[in-house]
BAMIRO-314793 format. One record per residue (C-alpha): residue in one letter; x, y, z. Coordinates in steps of 0.1 Angstrom, whole numbers, plus 5000, padded with zeros to 4 digits. Each point is the difference from the previous one (the first is absolute). Layout:
N
AXYZ/...
! end
This chain:
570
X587745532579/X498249654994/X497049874994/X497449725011/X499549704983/X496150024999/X498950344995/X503150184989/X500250195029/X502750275006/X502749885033/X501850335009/X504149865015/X501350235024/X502150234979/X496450054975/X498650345003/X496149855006/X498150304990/X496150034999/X500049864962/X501149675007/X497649925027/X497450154977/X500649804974/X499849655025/X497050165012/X498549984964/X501149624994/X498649895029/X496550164995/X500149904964/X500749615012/X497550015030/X497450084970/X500549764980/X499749745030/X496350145011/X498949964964/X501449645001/X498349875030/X496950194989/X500449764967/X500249685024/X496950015016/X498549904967/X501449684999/X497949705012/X501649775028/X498849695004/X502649855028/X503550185014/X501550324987/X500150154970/X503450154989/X500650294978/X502249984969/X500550395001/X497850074969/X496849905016/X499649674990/X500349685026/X503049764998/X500349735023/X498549985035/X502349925033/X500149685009/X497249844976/X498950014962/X495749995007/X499650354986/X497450114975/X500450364981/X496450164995/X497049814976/X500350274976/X503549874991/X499449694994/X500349884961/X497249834977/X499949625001/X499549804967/X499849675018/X499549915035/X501349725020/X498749775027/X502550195022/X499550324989/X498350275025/X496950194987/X499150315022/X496450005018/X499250235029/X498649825028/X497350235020/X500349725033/X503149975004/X502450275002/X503449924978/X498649714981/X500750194963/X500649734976/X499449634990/X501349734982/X498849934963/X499849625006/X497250075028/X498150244975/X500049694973/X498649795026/X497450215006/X499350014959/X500549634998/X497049915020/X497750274987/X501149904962/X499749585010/X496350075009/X499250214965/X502149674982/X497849805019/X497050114989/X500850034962/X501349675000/X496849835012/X498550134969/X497450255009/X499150164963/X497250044974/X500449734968/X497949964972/X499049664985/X498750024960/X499549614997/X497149894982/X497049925025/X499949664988/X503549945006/X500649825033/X503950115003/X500350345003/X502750234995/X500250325019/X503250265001/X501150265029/X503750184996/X501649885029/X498549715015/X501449715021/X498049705009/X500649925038/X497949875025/X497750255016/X500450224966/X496650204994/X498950134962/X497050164982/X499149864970/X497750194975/X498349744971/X499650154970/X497349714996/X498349815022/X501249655013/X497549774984/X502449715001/X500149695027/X502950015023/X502350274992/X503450065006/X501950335000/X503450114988/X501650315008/X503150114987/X500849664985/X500749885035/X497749704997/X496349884998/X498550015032/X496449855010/X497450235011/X498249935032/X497550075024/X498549845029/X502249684997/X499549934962/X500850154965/X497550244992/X497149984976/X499550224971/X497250235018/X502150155029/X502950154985/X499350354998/X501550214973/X502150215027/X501349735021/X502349995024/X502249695007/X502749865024/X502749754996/X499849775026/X503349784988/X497849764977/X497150224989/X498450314996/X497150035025/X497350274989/X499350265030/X496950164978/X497949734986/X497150104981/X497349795018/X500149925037/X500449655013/X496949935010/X497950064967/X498350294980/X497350185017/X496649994978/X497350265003/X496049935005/X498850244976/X498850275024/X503150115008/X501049795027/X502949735000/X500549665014/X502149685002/X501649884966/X499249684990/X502549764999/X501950334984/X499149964964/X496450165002/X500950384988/X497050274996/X501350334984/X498150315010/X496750144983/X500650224975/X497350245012/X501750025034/X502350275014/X501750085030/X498450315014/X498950185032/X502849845025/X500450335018/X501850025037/X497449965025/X499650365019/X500949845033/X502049744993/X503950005003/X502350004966/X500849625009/X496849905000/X499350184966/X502549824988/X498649675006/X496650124982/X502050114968/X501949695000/X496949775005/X498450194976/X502649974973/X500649665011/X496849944983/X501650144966/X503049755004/X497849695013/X497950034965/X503050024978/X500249704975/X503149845006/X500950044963/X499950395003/X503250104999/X501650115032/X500450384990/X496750035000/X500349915044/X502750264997/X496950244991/X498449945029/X502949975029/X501550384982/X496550125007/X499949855036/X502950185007/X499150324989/X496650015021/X502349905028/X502050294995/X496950214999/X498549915028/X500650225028/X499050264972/X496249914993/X497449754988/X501349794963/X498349894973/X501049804977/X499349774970/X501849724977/X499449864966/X502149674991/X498549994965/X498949695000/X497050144975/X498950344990/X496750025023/X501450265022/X501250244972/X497050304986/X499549844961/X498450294992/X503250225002/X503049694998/X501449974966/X502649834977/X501049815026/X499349655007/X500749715036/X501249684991/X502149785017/X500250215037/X501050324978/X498950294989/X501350114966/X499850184968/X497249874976/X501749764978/X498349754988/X501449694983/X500549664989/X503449954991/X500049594992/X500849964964/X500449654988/X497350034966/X499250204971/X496650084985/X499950184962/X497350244992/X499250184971/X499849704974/X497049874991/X496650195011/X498749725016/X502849845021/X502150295026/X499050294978/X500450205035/X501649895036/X499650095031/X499850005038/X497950065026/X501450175038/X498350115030/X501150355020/X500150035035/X500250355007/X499050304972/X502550014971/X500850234979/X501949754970/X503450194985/X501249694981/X499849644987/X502649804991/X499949624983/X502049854979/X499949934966/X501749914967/X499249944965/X499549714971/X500550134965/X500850344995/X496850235013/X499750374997/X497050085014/X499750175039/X498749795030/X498150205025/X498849955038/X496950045011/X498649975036/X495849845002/X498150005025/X498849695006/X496649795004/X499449575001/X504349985000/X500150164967/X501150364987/X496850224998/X500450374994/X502550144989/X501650295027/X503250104991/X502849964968/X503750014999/X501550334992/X502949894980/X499849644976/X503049784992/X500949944965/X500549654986/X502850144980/X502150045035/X499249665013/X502349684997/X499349644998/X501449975033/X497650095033/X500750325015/X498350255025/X498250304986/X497750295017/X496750184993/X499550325016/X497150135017/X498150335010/X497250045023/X499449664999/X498249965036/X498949675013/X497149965029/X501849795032/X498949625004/X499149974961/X500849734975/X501250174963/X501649864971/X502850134981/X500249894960/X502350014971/X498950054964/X501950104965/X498650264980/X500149844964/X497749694990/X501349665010/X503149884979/X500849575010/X503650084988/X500750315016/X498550025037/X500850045036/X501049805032/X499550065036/X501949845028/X497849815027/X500049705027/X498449674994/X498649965033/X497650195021/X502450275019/X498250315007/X497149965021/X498550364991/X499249904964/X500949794971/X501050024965/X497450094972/X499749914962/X497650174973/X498849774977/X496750194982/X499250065037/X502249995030/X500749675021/X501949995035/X502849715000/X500049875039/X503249824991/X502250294989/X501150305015/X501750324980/X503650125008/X499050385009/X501350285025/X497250275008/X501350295018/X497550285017/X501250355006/X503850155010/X499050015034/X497649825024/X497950125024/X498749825026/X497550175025/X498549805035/X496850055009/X499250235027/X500549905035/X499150215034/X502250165026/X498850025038/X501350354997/X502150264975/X503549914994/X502850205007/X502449744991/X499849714979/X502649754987/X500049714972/X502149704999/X500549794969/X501049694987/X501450094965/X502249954970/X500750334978/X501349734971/X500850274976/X497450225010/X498650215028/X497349975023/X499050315017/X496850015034/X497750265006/X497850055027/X496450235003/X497450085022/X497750044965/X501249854974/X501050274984/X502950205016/X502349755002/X502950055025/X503849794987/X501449795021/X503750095005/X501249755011/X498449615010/X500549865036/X500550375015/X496950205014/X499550374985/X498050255007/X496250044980/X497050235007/X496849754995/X497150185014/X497449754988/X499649635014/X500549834967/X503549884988/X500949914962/X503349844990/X501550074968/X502649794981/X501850114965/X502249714979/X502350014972/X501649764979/X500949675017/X499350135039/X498149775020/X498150025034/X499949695024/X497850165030/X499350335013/X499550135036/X498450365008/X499250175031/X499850315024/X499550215026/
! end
């Protein structure tokens, strides 16, 4: 008997006794080997053609096709890719057109390329926020942004720390060469370069797209309110300081566009009446506030109110304290005279400087916490020297209001000029009121062992002058003392009242400030006594004012400073 060369299978010869176990036992192979060939074209159908005929390697996997090589086992066999090349396919499944599976890397980089070249493209003109620190009276400025290339067309913000005051400037960004400054055809002057500008390279020059002044001259106001032409653009009228913007509510019939226009004429006003030497964060004020009434608009009537702070008429005297306006700001009181190019001695001889002083006027209420001069010594004096604060009558010191708390020893000054401090408690001064602060030792006069205080030779502080007790006191017009006078911790400024058209639900306030070291924190009330804190400036929040008036609140520490202040509501 012999068997197949496939499947084993049992061949009876002719002399072979072919009983039922031998065909039993081919019947078993060839049911065992028609199994395994089901399960193996079962396998097949998972593989993924793309083109011709797949071939099975007999342990379901694909070998190579008849007639061609284009065949593709299924996605989920593929292996990771560390690197692509231009060549290389990528699989995508396109939804329009049946079959199209896969693409080529190079066209997905072309794709990239051009998205990426317009992002390049845009950095590379320069578009960025710099800052310039050069002195104001420094006509080549100096500015730095990370990243910046000068080409043609290349747009930049520039924030000035201070203010161009020179003639002609020229800007420098990234050491990438001074460039003029220009607008309308010719290098700018010193009045119409904001401090946020913004500035394009044209190839030669940077022209300014935000000049602070239009072309055709400064508006000037009439006095009632009303502006007209500018004459021959130097004729400048800043606005009363009695005068608010108020009541420039949406007219009930009239569409948002054209309430608009009415708030912008109206604070148009505001801006017209602005002295050109204001500085431009105080227009900031006013556009931040135009903006939020536009936002509110659709929501109800507005009123609003500004105070640049040009002078104090508009704050409530009666309740603002230990804080004083000078300069556009609101600040701290701290009064001084800080030029110190003299000396005066006191305490030698009864009849010549046995006491100095000086006279200062308040602006707001005061509540004095400390003095400071300086002083030093001739000879070697023990006695104490003590502060005093006068009130004062014909220049001169008259009754005596308040003493130091604490006295400074001869023993612990030098020959050399130093600063030293005298302490007071309590020590509250009316608002708008010339007083005179004064020195004195507490032993007899001694001509070999006396005192020296530090003072200018010129007339510097307009708010009083410097003093000299010689058997009766005497004011010295030519001489001012060196002296710091500081109110309270805090100071509190309050506005008078002002009048709603209706109760608020919302108010906001927008400020012009500089924290310094400090703090500044707003408060709005509908009495002036329940004061509601301002979150957050520039951003509207909710209040409950029942009653038409509205007071304005303002706390300062330290340093801080406030430039010009916007309220208003709804």
């Amino acid at each position: 008997m012999t068997n197949t060369t496939n499947y084993n299978l049992k061949k009876p010869d002719i002399s072979d006794y072919a009983g039922p176990g031998a065909f039993n036992d081919n019947a078993d192979i060839i049911d065992s080997k028609l199994k395994e060939h089901s399960d193996a074209l079962a396998g097949a159908q998972a593989k993924v053609m793309v083109s011709g005929l797949l071939k099975g390697d007999g342990a379901g996997g694909v070998s190579a096709a008849d007639g061609g090589t284009d065949y593709q086992a299924p996605t989920n066999s593929l292996t990771a890719e560390t690197a692509l090349d231009d060549a290389d396919y990528v699989p995508f499944y396109d939804t329009s057109a049946t079959g199209h599976r896969k693409t080529l890397w190079s066209n997905i980089k072309s794709v990239l390329k051009t998205y990426f070249d317009t992002v390049y493209t845009i950095v590379k003109l320069g578009f960025g926020y710099a800052t310039c620190s050069t002195a104001a009276a420094t006509a080549a400025k100096v500015a730095t942004l990370s990243g910046f290339v000068l080409n043609t067309g290349s747009v930049v913000g520039v924030y000035f720390t201070y203010r161009n005051t020179a003639s002609s400037p020229t800007m420098n960004i990234n050491s990438t060469g001074a460039k003029s400054i220009y607008y309308n055809g010719a290098a700018v002057t010193t009045a119409i370069i904001p401090k946020h500008a913004l500035l394009q390279y044209t190839g030669s020059y940077f022209y300014l797209l935000n000049p602070e002044i239009a072309a055709s001259g400064i508006l000037k106001g009439d006095g009632a309110g009303n502006v007209s032409a500018a004459a021959a653009g130097t004729d400048y009228a800043r606005l009363p300081a009695t005068e608010v913007i108020t009541g420039y509510s949406k007219p009930a019939s009239a569409s948002a566009l054209a309430a608009t226009d009415t708030i912008n004429a109206a604070l148009g006003k505001l801006e017209a009446g602005m002295s050109d030497s204001l500085a431009l964060a105080q227009k900031d004020l006013v556009n931040i506030l135009r903006l939020k009434l536009q936002q509110t608009l659709s929501a109800s009537d507005i009123d609003a109110w500004a105070d640049l702070l040009t002078d104090d008429t508009l704050l409530n005297s009666a309740n603002t304290a230990d804080v004083i306006i000078g300069s556009g700001n609101l600040s701290r009181a701290i009064y001084s005279q800080l030029v110190e190019n003299y000396q005066m001695d006191f305490g030698a001889s009864a009849s010549n400087h046995f006491m100095v002083g000086q006279t200062f006027t308040t602006g707001a209420i005061m509540h004095v916490s400390s003095v400071k001069v300086k002083l030093s010594k001739t000879g070697s004096p023990t006695d104490n020297i003590t502060a005093k604060i006068y009130s004062v009558s014909s220049g001169v010191p008259s009754t005596l209001l308040y003493t130091s708390t604490n006295s400074i020893s001869g023993s612990t000054l030098t020959t050399s000029f130093a600063e030293y401090e005298f302490l007071f408690s309590s020590a509250t001064l009316a608002a708008n009121t010339v007083y005179a602060i004064t020195l004195s030792r507490s032993s007899s006069v001694n001509a070999s062992n006396y005192y020296n205080v530090r003072d200018s030779s010129s007339d510097v502080y307009s708010g009083g002058t410097f003093l000299v007790y010689n058997s009766a006191w005497t004011a010295i017009s030519g001489n001012d003392m060196y002296f710091i006078i500081t109110g309270a911790t805090a100071g509190t400024a309050i506005w008078s009242a002002v009048t709603a058209t209706e109760a608020l639900t919302y108010a906001a306030v927008c400020a012009d400030q500089n924290n310094g070291t400090g703090s500044v924190a707003w408060y709005l009330s509908d009495d002036g006594t329940n004061w509601t804190a301002i979150s957050a400036l520039d951003e509207m929040q909710t209040v409950s004012f029942d009653a038409a008036l509205v007071y304005l609140k303002c706390v300062l520490t330290a340093d801080a400073k406030v430039s010009g202040v916007a309220w208003g509501g709804y």
